[in-house]
C-alpha positions as CSV (number, residue, x, y, z in Angstrom):
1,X,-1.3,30.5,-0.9
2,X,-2.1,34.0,0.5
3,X,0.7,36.7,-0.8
4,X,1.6,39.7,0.9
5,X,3.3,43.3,-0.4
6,X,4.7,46.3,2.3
7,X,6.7,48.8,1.8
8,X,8.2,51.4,3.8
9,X,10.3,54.7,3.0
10,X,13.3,54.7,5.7
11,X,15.4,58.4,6.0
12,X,18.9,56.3,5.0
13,X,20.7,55.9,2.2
14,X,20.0,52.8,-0.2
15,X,23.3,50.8,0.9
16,X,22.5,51.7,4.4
17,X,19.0,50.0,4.3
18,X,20.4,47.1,1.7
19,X,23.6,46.3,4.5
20,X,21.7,46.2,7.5
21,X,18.7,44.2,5.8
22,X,21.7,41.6,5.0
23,X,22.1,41.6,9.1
24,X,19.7,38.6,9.4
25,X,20.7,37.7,12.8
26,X,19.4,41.3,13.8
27,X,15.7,40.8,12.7
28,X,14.3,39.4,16.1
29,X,15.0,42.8,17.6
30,X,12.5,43.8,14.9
31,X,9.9,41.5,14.0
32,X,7.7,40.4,15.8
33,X,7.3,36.6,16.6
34,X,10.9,35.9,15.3
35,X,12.9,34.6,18.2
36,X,16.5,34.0,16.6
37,X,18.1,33.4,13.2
38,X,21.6,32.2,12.8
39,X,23.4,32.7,9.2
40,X,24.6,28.9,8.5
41,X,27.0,30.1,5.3
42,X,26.5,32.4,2.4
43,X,22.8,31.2,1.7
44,X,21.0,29.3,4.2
45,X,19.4,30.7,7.1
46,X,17.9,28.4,10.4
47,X,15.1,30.1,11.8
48,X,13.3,29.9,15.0
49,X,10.1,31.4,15.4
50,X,7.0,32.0,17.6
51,X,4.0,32.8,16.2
52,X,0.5,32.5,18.1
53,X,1.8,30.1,20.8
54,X,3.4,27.9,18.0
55,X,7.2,27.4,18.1
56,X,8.5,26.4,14.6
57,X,12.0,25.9,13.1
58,X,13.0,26.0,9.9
59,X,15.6,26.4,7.1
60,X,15.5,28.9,4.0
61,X,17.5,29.8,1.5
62,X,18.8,32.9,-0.8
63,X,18.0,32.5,-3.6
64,X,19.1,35.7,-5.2
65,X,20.9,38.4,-3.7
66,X,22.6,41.8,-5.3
67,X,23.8,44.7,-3.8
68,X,21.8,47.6,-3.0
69,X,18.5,46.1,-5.1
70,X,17.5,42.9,-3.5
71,X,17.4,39.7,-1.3
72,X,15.2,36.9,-2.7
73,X,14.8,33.5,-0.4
74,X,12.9,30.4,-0.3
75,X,12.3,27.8,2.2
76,X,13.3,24.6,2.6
77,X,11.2,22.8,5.3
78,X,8.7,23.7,7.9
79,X,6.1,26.3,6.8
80,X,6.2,26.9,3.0
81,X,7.0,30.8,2.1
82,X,8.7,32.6,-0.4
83,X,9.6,36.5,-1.0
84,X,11.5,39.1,-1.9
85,X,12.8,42.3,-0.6
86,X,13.8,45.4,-3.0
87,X,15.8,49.1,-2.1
88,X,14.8,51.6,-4.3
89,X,16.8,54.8,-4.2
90,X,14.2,57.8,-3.5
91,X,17.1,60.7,-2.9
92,X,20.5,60.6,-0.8
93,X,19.3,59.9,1.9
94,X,15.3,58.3,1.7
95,X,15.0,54.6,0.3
96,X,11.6,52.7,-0.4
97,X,12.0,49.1,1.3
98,X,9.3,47.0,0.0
99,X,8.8,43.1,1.1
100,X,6.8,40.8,-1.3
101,X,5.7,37.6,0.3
102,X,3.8,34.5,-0.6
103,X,3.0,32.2,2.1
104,X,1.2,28.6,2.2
105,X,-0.4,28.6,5.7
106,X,-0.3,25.4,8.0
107,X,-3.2,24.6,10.2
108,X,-6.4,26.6,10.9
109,X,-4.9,29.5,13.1
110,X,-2.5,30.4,10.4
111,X,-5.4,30.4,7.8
112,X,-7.5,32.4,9.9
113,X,-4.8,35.1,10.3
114,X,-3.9,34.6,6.0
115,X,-7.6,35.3,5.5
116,X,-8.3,38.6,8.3
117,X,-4.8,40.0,6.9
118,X,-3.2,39.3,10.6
119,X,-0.6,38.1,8.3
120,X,-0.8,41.6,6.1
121,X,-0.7,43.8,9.5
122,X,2.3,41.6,10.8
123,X,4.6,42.3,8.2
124,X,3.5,46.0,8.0
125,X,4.3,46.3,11.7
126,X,7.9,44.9,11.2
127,X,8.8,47.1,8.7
128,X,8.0,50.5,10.2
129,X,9.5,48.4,13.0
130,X,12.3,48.1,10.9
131,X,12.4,51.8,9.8
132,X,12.6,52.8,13.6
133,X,15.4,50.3,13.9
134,X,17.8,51.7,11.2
135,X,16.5,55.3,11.8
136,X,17.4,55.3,15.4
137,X,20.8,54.2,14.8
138,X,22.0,57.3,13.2
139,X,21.7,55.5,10.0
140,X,24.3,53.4,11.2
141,X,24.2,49.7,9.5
142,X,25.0,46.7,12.4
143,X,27.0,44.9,9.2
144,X,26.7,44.4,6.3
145,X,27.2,41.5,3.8
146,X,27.7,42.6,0.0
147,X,27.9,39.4,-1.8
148,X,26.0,38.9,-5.2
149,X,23.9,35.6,-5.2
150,X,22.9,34.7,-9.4
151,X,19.7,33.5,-9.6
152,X,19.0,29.9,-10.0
153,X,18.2,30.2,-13.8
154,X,20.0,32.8,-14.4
């Protein structure tokens, strides 16, 4: 299983960054490869992606979610990845977004790309594309959803 850590430093506030990060339906208009998402309830996700000429849906769940700190998720069929995304609070308006990722590739394309870092560069590339996205709304959030999800054993 290859893992995966990125971060980037957006110019919004913390619950600026958190809400619109919780806008899952917004993340094909910022990463790359991810052609739709639609928020089934509370914690499940369907996603639809398109990766290398490979079309693959799958479901995924949250798996721990609070305010302003973090969105943790799993999935539950198709390609096998886990992660977690954290806001840290570096001044009024500057938050540190950092995505932590393990992923089990299928096939020998996708262990190719685990192996050269493709992977790595991929998820670097959507989060400065991410950071363009927030930034160039006028730190304006699309929505925002401000549940808290418990952890499993928690």
């Amino acid at each position: 299983m290859g893992n995966t850590t990125e971060s980037v430093d957006v110019n919004v506030d913390v619950t600026t960054a958190y809400n619109q990060w919780t806008q899952f339906e917004s993340f094909p208009q910022f990463m790359d490869g991810v052609d739709e998402i639609r928020q089934l309830d509370a914690t499940h996700t369907h996603w639809v992606t398109s990766i290398g000429g490979v079309k693959r849906e799958f479901d995924a769940t949250i798996t721990e979610q609070h305010p302003d700190e973090r969105v943790a998720w799993t999935t539950e069929n198709g390609p096998t990845h886990a992660g977690v995304v954290t806001f840290h609070r570096l001044g009024d308006n500057e938050t540190r977004v950092t995505a932590q990722m393990d992923i089990d590739p299928e096939g020998f394309a996708e262990n190719v790309a685990d192996k050269t870092g493709v992977i790595s560069r991929r998820v670097k590339a959507d989060m400065a594309r991410f950071k363009e996205f927030i930034e160039s709304r006028g730190g304006q959030e699309t929505g925002a959803w401000r549940g808290d999800v418990a952890r499993p054993d928690a």
